[in-house]
C-alpha angles and dihedrals in degrees: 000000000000133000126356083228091052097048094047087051093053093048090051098052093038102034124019098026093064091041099054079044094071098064126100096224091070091238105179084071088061106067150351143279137204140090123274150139134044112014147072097255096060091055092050087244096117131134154146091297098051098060091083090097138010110010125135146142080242108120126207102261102191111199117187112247095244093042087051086093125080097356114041093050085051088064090039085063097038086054083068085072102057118104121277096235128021123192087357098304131104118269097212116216108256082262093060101061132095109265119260105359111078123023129025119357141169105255091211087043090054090049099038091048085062108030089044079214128094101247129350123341110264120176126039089258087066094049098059105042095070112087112239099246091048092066087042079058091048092052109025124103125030134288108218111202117352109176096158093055109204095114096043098054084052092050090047108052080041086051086055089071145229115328114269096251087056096046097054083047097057087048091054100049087050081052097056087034089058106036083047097046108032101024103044115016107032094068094042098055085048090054092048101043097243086133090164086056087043092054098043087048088049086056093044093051092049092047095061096029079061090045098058096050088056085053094048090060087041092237129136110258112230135224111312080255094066103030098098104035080051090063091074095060088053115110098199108060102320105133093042092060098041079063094052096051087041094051089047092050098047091045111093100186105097093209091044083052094049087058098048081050093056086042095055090048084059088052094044086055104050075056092055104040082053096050103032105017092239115185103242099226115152098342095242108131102222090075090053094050088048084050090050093043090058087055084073117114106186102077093224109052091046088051077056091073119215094275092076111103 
């Protein structure tokens, strides 16, 4: 069956493009197509497991809001003609789908959804505001054809990344979070027998430790799902990281865990001294994220310390 993407893409070529051909309105030029947004199969995570809702060959058509009517009510009609079933699966009416994932949908509604702002974000503030797998929804997947435009100038400047000042924030908070976590308290708790502290401080530690690696490669980190399996598809140490989270979680010796920690924080910081030219100094990484807070440029945002979320 393959991929829920791949599918969609297919459908899309074989099925939905000739149709919307057909009008008289030239309708392909009016939006865009593709797949994105919440979902697996956007992120091309998809599997057996993941068909028990919401898949379908059924791509995202995102329609601008001034451009909906006429035009966007005339493909929601013409969708009524597509084959029931398509490779074997259920093509759903457009009712039937879930809203506001698959089908016809307002371009400036999907990104708002996830942005919480009209438009792109602007100032830092923005920025910040939207929570980090929200802007891996906006920009994951594939847009298959977009001659009008609109949606792919927004994905794009998305696609450019957080502002300088908020990326060297982020950096600096996974920096506090795992010399905090992993550093200081996980061996203590160890030492002192809190091993539900001590586990709760381990997935803390590998949370961050993933997040800056997504940072690193200046890519959106997905639902926690998702954090770890995304890893692999990153260029810049990814799958070497996804082996040194791997190796903490599988260890159950709680002093054999406190070393790989350490190690991992050697490997995060080759990572780091590549990307940011860190000076390499004790190896704790709160002085790293206080290195990378005084980076900031915006006042403001560097008074804030690396401990602000």
């Amino acid at each position: 069956m393959g991929k829920g993407l791949e599918l969609a893409e297919r459908f899309f070529w074989e099925e939905l493009h000739p149709l919307l051909q057909q009008s008289e309105n030239d309708l392909l030029s009016h939006g865009a197509f593709g797949l994105a947004g919440p979902g697996s199969e956007c992120l091309g995570f998809d599997d057996a497991y993941s068909r028990d809702h919401d898949f379908t060959p059924v791509c995202c058509i995102w329609i601008p809001k001034r451009k909906m009517d006429p035009y966007g009510h005339e493909i929601q009609q013409l969708l009524a003609k597509l084959p029931r079933t398509y490779e074997g699966i259920p093509v759903p009416s457009m009712e039937e789908l879930t809203p506001g994932r698959k089908g016809v949908l307002e371009l400036e509604s999907f990104y708002y959804s996830f942005l919480g702002c009209q438009g792109l974000p602007e100032s830092l503030g923005d920025w910040n505001r939207i929570p980090e797998a929200f802007l891996a929804m906006a920009v994951n997947g594939k847009v298959f054809l977009d001659l009008e435009g609109s949606f792919t100038r927004i994905r794009e400047s998305l696609l450019a990344y957080y502002p300088y000042d908020i990326w060297m924030h982020r950096m600096a908070h996974c920096c506090t979070k795992i010399a905090q976590a992993g550093q200081y308290n996980y061996p203590r708790c160890v030492k002192r027998g809190e091993w539900t502290a001590a586990a709760l401080a381990k997935s803390e530690f590998l949370e961050y430790a993933i997040r800056l690696l997504y940072l690193l490669n200046r890519r959106y980190c997905p639902f926690y799902k998702w954090m770890h399996r995304g890893l692999g598809e990153l260029p810049f140490l990814g799958p070497e990281g996804q082996k040194w989270s791997d190796a903490i979680v599988k260890e159950t010796d709680g002093y054999a865990v406190a070393g790989k920690m350490e190690e991992m924080c050697e490997f995060l910081f080759s990572g780091m001294e590549w990307v940011l030219k860190l000076s390499r100094g004790s190896g704790f990484f709160l002085e790293y994220a206080q290195e990378l807070q005084n980076r900031i440029e915006n006042e403001a945002y560097r008074s804030r310390g690396a401990w602000a979320e």
